[in-house]
N, C-alpha and C positions, 0 to 999 in steps of 0.2 A: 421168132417173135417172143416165144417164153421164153428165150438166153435174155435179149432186152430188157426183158422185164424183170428178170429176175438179178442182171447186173442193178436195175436203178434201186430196187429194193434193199441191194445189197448197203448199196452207198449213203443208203440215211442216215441223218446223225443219232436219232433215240433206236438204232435197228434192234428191235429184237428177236434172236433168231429160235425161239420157242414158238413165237408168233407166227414168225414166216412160217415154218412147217407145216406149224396149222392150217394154215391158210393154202397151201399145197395140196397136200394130203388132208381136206377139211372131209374125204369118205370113204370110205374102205375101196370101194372101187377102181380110185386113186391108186393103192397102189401098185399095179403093177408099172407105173410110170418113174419108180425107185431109183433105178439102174440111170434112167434116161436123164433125171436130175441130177445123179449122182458126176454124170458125166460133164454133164453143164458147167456143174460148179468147177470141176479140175479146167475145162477148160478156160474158164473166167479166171482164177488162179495162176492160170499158165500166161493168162494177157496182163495181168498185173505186174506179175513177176518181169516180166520183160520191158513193159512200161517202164519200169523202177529203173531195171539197168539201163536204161537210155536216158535218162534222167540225171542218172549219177554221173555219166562218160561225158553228158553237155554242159554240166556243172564245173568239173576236172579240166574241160578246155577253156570255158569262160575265166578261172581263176587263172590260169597263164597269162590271158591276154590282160589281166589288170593289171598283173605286174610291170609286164614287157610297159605298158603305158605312164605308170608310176615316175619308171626309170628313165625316160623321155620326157617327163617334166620336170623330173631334179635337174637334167642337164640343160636345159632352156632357161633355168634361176639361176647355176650359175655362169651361164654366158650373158644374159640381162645383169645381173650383179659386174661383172668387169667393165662391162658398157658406161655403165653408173661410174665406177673406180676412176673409169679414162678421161669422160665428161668434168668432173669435179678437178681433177687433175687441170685440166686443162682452163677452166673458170679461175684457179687461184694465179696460173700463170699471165694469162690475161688480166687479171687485177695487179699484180706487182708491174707488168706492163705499161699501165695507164699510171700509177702511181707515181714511177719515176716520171713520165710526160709531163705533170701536172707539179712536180716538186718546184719548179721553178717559179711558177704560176703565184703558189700559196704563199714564198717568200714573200713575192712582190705586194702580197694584201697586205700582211703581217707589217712589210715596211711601210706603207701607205697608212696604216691604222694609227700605227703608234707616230708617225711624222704629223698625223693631225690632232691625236689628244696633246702631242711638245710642240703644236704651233695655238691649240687653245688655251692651254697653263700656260706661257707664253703670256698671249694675251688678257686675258683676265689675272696675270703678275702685275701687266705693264698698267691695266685697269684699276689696280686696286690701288697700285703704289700713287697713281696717279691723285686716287679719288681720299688716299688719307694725308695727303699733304696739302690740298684742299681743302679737306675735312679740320688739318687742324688750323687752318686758316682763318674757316669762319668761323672755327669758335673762339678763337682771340678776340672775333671782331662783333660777336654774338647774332650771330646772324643764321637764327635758330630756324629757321623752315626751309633752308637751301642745307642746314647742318642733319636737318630730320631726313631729307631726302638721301644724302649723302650717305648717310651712317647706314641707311638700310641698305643701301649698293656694298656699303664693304663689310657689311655682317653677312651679306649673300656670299660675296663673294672669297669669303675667307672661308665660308663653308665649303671650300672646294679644294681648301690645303689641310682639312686637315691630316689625309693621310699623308701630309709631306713636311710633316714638324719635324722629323728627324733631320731636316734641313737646316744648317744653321741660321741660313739667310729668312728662313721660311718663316723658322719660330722666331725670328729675333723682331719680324714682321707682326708678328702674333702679337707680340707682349706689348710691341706698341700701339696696334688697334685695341688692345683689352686696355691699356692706359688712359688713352684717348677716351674710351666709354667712364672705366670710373670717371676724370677731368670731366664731360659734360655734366655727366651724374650731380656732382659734386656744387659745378658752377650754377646749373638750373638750383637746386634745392638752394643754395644761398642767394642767387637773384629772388628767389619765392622770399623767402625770410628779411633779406634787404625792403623788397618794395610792401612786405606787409607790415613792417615793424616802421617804415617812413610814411605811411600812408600815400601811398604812388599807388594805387592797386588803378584807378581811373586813366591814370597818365600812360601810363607801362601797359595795360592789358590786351594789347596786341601783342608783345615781347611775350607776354609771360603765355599767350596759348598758342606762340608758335615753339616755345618751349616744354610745351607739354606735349606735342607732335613728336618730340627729341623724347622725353620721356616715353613716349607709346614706343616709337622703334627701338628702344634699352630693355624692352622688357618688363614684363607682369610685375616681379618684384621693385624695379624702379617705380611703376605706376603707383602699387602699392604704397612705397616709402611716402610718396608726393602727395597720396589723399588722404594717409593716417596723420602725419603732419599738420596738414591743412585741416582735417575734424580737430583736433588737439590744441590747433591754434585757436578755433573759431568757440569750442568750449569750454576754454582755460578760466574765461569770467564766467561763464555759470555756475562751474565749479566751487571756484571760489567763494561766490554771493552766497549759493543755496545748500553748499554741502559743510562751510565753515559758521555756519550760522543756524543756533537754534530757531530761532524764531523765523525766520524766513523759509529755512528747509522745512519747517514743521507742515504735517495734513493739512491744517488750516490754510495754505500756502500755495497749494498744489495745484490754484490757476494760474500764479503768476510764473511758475513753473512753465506751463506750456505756452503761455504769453509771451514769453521769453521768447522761448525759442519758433512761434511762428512770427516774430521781428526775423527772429535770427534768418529762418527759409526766405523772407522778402528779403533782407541783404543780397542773399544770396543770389536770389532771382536778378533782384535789380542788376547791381554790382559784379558777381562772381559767375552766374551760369555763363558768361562770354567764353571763361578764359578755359576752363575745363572742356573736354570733347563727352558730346552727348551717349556714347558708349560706355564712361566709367561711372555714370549712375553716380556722382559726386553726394548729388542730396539727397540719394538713399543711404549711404553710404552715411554721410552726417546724422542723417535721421536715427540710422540703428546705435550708431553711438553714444546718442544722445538717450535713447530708450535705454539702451543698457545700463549707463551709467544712474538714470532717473529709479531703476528699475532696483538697483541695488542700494540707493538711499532710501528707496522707500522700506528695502525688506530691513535694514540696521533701521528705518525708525519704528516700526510694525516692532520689532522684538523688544523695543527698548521700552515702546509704549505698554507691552503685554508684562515688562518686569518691574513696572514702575513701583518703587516704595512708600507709597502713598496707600497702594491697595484698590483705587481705582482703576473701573476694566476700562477697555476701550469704546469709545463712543461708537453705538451699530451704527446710526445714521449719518455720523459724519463716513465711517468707514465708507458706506454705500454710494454718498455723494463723492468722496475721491477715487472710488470704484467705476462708479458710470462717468464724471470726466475722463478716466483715464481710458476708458471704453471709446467714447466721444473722442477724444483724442487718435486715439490710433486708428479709428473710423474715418477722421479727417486726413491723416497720412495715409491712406490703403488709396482714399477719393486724387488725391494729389500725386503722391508720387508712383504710383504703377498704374499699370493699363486692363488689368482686371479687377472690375470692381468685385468688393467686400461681398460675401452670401449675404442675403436678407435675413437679420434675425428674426423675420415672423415665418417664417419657413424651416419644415421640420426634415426637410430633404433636400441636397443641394445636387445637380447633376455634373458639380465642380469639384473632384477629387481633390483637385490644388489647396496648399493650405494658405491661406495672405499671407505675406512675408511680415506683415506688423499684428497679426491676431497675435495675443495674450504680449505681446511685448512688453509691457508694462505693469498692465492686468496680473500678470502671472504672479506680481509679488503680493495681491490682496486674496488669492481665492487660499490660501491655507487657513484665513481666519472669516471663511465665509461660514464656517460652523458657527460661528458670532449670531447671524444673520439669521441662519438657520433656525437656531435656538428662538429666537425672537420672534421667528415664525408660532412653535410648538407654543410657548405664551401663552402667544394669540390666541391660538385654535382652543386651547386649553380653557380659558375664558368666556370665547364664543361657545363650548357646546351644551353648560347649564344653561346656558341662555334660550338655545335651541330646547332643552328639554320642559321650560317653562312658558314657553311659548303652547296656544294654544294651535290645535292641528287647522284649522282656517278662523281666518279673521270672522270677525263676528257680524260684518257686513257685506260678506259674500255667500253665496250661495252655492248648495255644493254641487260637485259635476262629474262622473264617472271617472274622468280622467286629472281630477285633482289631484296635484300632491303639494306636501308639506313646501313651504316655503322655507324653510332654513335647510331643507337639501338644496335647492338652486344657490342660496346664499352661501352656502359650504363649498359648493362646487366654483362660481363664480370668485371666490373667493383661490380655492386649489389654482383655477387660468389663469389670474393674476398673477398671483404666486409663481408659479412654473415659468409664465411669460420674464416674467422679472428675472428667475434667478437662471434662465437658457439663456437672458444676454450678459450675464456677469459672469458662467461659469458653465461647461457644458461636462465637466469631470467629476470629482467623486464628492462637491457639493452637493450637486443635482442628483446625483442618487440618495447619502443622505435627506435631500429632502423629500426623494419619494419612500421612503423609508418613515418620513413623517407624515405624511397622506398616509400612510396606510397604519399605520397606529391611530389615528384620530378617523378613521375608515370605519375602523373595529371599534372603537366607541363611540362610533356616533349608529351603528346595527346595536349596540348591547344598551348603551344609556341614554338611547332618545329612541329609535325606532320601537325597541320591543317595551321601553318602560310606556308607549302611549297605548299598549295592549294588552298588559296585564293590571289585573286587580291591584288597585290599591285603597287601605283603607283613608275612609274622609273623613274621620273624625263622627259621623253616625253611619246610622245603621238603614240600608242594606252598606256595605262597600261600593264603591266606585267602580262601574266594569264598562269598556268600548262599547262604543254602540256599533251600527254595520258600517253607518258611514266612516266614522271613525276608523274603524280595522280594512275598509276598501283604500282609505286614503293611503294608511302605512303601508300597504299591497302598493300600492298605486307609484309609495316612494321608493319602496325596496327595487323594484322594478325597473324605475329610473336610475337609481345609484348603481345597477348592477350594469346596465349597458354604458353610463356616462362612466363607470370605473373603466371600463374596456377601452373606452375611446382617450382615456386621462394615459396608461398605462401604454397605449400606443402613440401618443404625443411625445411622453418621454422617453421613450426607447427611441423615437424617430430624432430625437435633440442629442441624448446623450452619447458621449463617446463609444465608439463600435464595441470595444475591448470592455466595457462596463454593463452593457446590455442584459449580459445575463443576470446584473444586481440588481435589475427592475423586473420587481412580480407583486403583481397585486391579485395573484388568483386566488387565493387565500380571502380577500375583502368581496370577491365576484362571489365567491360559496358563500359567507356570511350574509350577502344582503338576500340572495335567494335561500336563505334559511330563515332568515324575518318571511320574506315572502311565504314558504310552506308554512310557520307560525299561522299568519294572518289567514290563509286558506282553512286550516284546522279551527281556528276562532270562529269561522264563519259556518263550519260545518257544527260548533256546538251550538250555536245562537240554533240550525234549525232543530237541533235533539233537543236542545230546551224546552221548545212547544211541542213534543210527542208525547210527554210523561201520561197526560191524562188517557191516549190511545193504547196506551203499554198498559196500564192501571186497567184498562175496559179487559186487555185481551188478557189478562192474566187471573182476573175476577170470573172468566168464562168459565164454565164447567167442563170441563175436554173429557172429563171420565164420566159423564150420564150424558153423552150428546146421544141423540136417539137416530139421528138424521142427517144429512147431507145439504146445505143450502150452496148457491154459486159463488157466494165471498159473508164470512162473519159480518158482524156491524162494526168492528174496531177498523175493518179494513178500508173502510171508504173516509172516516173517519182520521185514519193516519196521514193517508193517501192525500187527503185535502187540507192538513196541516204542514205535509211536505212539500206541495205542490205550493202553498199558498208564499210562504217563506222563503223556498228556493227563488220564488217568480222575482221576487223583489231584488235576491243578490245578485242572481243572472243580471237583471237590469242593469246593475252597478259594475259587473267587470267587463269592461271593453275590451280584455284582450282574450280571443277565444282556446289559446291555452290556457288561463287561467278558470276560464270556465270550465273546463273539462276536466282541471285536477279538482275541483270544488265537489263537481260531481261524480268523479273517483271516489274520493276520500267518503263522501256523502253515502254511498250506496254501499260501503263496505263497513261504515259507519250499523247503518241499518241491517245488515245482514247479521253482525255481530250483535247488534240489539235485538234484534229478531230471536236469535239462539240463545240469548242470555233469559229474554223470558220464555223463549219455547220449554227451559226447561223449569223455568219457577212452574210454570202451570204442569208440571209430572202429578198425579200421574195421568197419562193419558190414553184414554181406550182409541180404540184400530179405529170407529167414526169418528173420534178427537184428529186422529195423524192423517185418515183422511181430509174432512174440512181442512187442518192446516197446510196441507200438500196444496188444496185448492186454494187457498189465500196465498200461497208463494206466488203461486202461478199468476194470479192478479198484480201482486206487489212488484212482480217480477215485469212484467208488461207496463205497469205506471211508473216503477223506477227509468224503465227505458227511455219513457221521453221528459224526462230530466232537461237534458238536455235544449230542448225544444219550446220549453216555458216561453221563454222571451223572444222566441223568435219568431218572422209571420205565421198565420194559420196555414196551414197546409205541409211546415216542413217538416220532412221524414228527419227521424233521429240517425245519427253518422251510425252505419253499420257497425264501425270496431266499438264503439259505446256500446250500443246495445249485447254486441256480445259480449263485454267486459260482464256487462248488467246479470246476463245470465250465467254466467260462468260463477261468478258473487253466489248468486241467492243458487246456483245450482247444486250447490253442496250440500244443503240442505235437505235435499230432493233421496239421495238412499238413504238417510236416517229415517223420515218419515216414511219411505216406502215398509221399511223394516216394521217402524213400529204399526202400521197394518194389518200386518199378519198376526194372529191369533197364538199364544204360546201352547194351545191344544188344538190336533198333535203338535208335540213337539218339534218332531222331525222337519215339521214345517218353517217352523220361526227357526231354527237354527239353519236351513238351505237358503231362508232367506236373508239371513244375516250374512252369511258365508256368497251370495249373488250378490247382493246392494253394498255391503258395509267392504268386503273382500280384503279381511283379515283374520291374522290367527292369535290377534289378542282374546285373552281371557277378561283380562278388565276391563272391555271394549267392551265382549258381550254382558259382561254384568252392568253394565252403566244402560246398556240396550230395558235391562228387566226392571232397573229401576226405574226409565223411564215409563215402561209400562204399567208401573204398582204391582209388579209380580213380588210378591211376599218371600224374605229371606227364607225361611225354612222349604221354599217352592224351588228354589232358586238354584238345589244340589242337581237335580234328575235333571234340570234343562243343559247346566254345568257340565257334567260327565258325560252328555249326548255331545255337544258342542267339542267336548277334546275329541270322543271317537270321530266326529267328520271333520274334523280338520286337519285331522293325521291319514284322511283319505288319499289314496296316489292322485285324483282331482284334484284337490288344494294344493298339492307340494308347490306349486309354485305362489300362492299367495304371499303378501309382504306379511310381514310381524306384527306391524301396526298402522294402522291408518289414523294418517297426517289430523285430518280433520278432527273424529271422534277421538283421538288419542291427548289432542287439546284441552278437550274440555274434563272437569271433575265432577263427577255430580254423588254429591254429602248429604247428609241426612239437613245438615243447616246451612250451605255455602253451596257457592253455583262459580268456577272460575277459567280462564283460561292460562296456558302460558304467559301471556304478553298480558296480563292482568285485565286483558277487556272484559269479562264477564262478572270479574270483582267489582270493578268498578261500576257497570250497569247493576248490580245488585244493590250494593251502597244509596245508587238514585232511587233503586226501586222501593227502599226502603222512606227514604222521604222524599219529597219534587226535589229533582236538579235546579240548581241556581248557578244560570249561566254567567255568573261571575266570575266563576272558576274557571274559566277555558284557560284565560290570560296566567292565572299561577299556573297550571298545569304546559303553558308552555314555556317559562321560564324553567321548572324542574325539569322538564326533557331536556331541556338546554346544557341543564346540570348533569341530571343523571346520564344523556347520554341519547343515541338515536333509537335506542329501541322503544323507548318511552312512549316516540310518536308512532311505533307499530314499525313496519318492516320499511329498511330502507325505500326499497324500489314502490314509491308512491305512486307511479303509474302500470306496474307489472302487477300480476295476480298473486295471489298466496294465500297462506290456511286461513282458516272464517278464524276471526279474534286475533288477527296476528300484526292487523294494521290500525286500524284506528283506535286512539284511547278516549275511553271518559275518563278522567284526573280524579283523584280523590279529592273531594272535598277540605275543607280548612286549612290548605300550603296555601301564606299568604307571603307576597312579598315586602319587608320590612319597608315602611317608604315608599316601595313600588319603584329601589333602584336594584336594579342585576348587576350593580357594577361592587355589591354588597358580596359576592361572593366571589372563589375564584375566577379571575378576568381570565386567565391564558384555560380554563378549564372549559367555561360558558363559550368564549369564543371557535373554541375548535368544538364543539358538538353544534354550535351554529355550521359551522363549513361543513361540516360532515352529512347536516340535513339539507344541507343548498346540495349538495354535492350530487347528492339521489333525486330532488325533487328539481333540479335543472336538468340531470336525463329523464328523465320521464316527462318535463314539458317540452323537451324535443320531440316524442315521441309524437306530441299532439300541435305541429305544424310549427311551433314558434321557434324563433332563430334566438339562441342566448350563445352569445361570442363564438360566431361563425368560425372565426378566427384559430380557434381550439383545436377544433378538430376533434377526435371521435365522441366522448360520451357528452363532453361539453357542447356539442353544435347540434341544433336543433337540421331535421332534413331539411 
């Protein structure tokens, strides 16, 4: 039992034999059992050993018998291999076998084959010869539709010699069916020419269209000779008449031209469609030749007419009238001779790729001098648009209506449809672009010298100046508006008319930015008309005492006061913009308007004590809440103001909110206003915090100890991460005599402050941004947020516009800072629900 146990022990794979002994001898008592182990092991030893050799001896026989088996199946592969050798042997003998059998056999096909392609050449010899001595039979005797039949049986059938021209009989056969074809060729064209030049065409034309059957089987080129002929004969007198004669070939001429020749197409009908086969398209065929030839007297009198020594140009409207006849005309050959009718010219899309076989046929030689036409346009327009800028913006017997607009946009525009209509049926190529190339120049002047001139100041000869009133600046909103979607839809007409390959030469996006750049104008006018009525609110809060306030109340008295001058103002413009994107940039512009006015007097009233910064933290917080429902003025009672509004609302006036927190705190201790500048304000400007002290009346020579405390904490490892400067207070300047921002809003709020604003200025002030440029009107993105002063301007006072025309200064300068402010104030009215040219796609397309 312990030999057992002490074999399995042996056998494990981690054995260790430190262990085992252990485990043996785990006590002293143990060992006298030494010997008796000692024995076990040897004999465990002795049973391996002998294991092994039997192992080895049954290995030593097994590799014998692999081999012995090896060599017993190489010999089985190659007696399978000769079996293979015998087989194969024996298959090629069996095939030479059956070979010779069958040699007989394949003669007799081989003779059978060829006895029956020499008994059908043969026949179709003895067929042909037959059917050309026949053949030249009837044609002696003209006896042309038994001659048409004929001719095609031995044009067949000669097709079957030709690899046997090497024959002398064969080819000598040949030469006389190719004889025979010139011979009829030759006879039919002089029977044509006989019976047209005798006038027999009535008597004969059964002859002559069973002669033309004789022509169809002679071939394409025969056909051809017999219908170029036949056009050549038929317009040898119009030739004559209209291209050897001044006065008759002349424009003026150019009905009896196609007068002409739809007699000629009744001849033809009446008389001639007998004799022709309705497969060679005879009278298209006339028809093109006729166009061609019409086509290229017109282009020798076009040039002759443009060099005449006289000095006179060419007549536009006669041009036009033998333009649309010649339109009309090939309109009539598309209706008559083919079976696909003409695309409709009032249709901007055709599902008919095919092009008419007569479109521009004629046509084609007036549209090089359709820039004539063109021109005659611009004139016009040119004409029309002082006309437009002296007109008044509504008749004086109408009454006004939210969605009024100006009546010489519709008459501009109705005007542009006509136009377009007219010149997509004379020309759909590089006319038509040219002329949208002129819409969009008189586009651009009619947004610079009619729109924006009805919104700016102009002097009237007294005093005050002449400034829009709301209605006024809602209307030109109202037109800008229109002109910017009816461009889109002008813009997508002719790209839907004009040729594919020209498409990219029509862009009027350029004129879509310009009129929504009137449009952001008219919104900023409306936003001064309400800063106009706040002067006296601003005048209350600035006259306040901010440095002896003693006390706390819930809102100032300027605050209910503003609040009911904005409210009261706003109510009225809300009423007037029906579209409610536009009410919401109104009330953008408005609230960032008042924030910036807000800061511009917060600091004319410096200095202010910590109960001063309090009350006016509490007056934000008011303003900030009645700014909210802005919005809501016009709308029924009960409706809540749009969430994103009001946040814009507070996010505006909340800038506000750590300046005044700052100026709060007490500059004794120190420690304290500097930790609180360093929380609220969370910069490491030094000029920051000194604008901090003067707003407080902290006294220059007070102003080092707070100084030098402010470096030590802001070089604290707490601060390392603050910015340098903050955006907001890094804006503003605050001077012993001047109060400003970057973007000049707080200069220019101080200027008002100095005497009342006169909102007459809006309109100069948007003519200069025009000029100077977009930052004029504050920061592009007129519906995004950004620093306090950095978007809405007050204008300085006395820019007046000479005349009250923009067109006074650079035109290509004014016009591109027009598209540049359409360009920002069209994404940002996407932002706010309205759709401005879907079409666009990203910043252009309202969601």
């Amino acid at each position: 039992m312990q030999e057992r146990r002490l074999g399995a022990d042996l056998a494990l794979a981690d054995y260790d034999p430190i262990e085992h002994l252990n485990a043996i001898f785990s006590h002293p008592s143990t060992l006298s059992s030494v010997s008796k182990t000692s024995r076990a092991l040897q004999r465990h030893q002795y049973e391996l050993d002998a294991e092994i050799a039997q192992r080895v001896a049954e290995q030593i026989t097994a590799d014998g018998q692999s081999v012995q088996r090896m060599q017993a199946a190489q010999a089985d592969l190659a007696e399978l291999f000769q079996k293979i050798e015998s087989v194969r042997e024996r298959a090629i003998h069996t095939e030479q076998t059956i070979t010779e059998m069958t040699a007989d056999i394949k003669r007799l096909d081989n003779t059978k084959r060829n006895l029956t392609l020499s008994m059908t050449a043969l026949k179709r010899l003895q067929m042909l010869t037959t059917a050309y001595e026949q053949l030249r039979g009837l044609s002696s005797s003209r006896q042309y539709r038994e001659c048409a039949q004929l001719l095609q049986a031995v044009i067949q059938l000669m097709g079957h010699f030709k690899s046997y021209r090497s024959i002398d009989q064969i080819a000598t056969l040949s030469r006389n069916v190719s004889d025979v074809q010139r011979e009829l060729l030759e006879q039919v064209c002089e029977d044509f020419e006989v019976t047209f030049a005798k006038g027999e065409v009535a008597q004969r034309r059964g002859m002559l269209a069973d002669a033309c059957l004789v022509m169809d089987a002679l071939g394409d080129n025969a056909r051809a000779r017999l219908v170029t002929w036949y056009c050549n004969t038929q317009l040898r007198e119009y030739r004559q008449v209209f291209r050897g004669n001044d006065e008759a070939g002349s424009l003026d001429n150019i009905s009896r031209r196609y007068s002409w020749f739809k007699r000629m197409l009744k001849t033809y009908d009446d008389q001639h469609a007998a004799i022709f086969p309705t497969p060679w398209r005879v009278d298209e065929m006339l028809a093109n030749a006729f166009c061609e030839g019409t086509r290229d007297d017109f282009k020798a009198i076009l040039v002759k007419s443009i060099r005449r020594a006289d000095g006179q140009s060419l007549d536009v409207n006669l041009l036009l009238s033998c333009l649309q006849e010649s339109l009309d005309f090939e309109h009539s050959l598309e209706r008559k001779l083919t079976n696909s009718s003409r695309m409709s010219i009032d249709t901007f899309t055709s599902n008919d790729e095919k092009v008419p076989p007569f479109a521009h046929a004629i046509s084609e030689a007036f549209e090089p001098y359709l820039s004539l036409w063109v021109e005659a346009q611009e004139k016009q327009l040119s004409v029309m648009l002082p006309k437009y800028r002296q007109q008044p913006l509504k008749p004086p017997d109408e009454e006004f209506s939210p969605q009024m607009v100006m009546s010489s946009s519709t008459e501009l525009y109705s005007f542009y449809r006509l136009t377009f209509a007219q010149c997509s049926k004379l020309s759909t190529g590089a006319s038509l672009v040219e002329l949208s190339k002129v819409f969009a120049k008189y586009l651009d002047n009619y947004a610079q010298q009619v729109l924006l001139y009805h919104i700016s100041e102009r002097p009237s000869g007294q005093t005050p100046s002449r400034f829009p009133s709301t209605e006024d600046t809602i209307i030109v909103l109202n037109t800008a508006d229109y002109c910017f979607n009816t461009c889109i839809q002008l813009e997508e007409r002719i790209k839907g008319r004009v040729e594919e390959s020209l498409r990219a030469s029509v862009e009027l996006q350029s004129q879509e930015d310009a009129f929504m750049g009137v449009a952001s104008a008219a919104i900023r006018g409306l936003v001064r008309m309400v800063e106009a009525d706040l002067e006296p609110a601003w005048r209350e809060m600035r006259n306040t005492g901010w440095s002896k306030l003693q006390g706390v109340n819930d809102q100032s008295p300027y605050v209910a006061e503003l609040l009911q001058r904005v409210n009261a103002r706003s109510r009225v413009i809300l009423a007037m913009l029906h579209k409610q994107q536009y009410a919401r940039a109104f009330c953008d512009n408005l609230v960032e308007l008042l924030a910036s006015t807000y800061t511009a007097n917060l600091i004319q009233s410096r200095p202010i004590s910590e109960v001063g910064a309090e009350q006016m933290l509490l007056d934000s917080y008011v303003l900030t809440k009645g700014f909210g429902e802005l919005l809501t003025l016009s709308a029924p009672p009960g409706t809540a103001a749009p969430a994103g509004f009001v946040k814009r609302v507070q996010q505006t006036m909340g800038r506000l909110s750590p300046l005044l927190k700052t100026l709060q705190v007490r500059p004794s201790p120190p420690e304290a206003l500097v930790q609180a500048y360093l929380v609220h304000i969370a910069d490491k400007s030094e000029i920051n915090f000194r604008k901090i002290l003067d707003l407080k009346g902290v006294r220059k020579q007070d102003q080092g100890q707070l100084v030098e405390l402010f470096i030590a904490h802001k070089s604290g490892p707490r601060n390392e991460s603050l910015p340098q400067y903050s955006a907001f207070l890094t804006s503003l300047v605050v001077n012993t005599g001047t109060t400003t921002t970057t973007s000049n809003i707080a200069s220019a709020q101080l200027h008002n402050l100095q005497g009342r604003f006169d909102p007459s200025i809006f309109g100069s002030a948007i003519m200069t941004a025009a000029r100077d440029g977009v930052d004029r009107f504050g920061s592009p993105a007129l519906g995004g947020s950004s620093a306090a002063g950095s978007r809405s301007v007050s204008p300085p006072p006395g820019i007046v516009i000479q005349n009250g025309d923009p067109g006074n200064t650079p035109g290509g300068n004014v016009n591109q800072n027009l598209r540049n402010i359409g360009k920002f104030f069209k994404r940002d009215l996407g932002g706010f629900g309205g759709r401005f040219g879907g079409h666009r796609g990203g910043d252009d397309g309202g969601k």
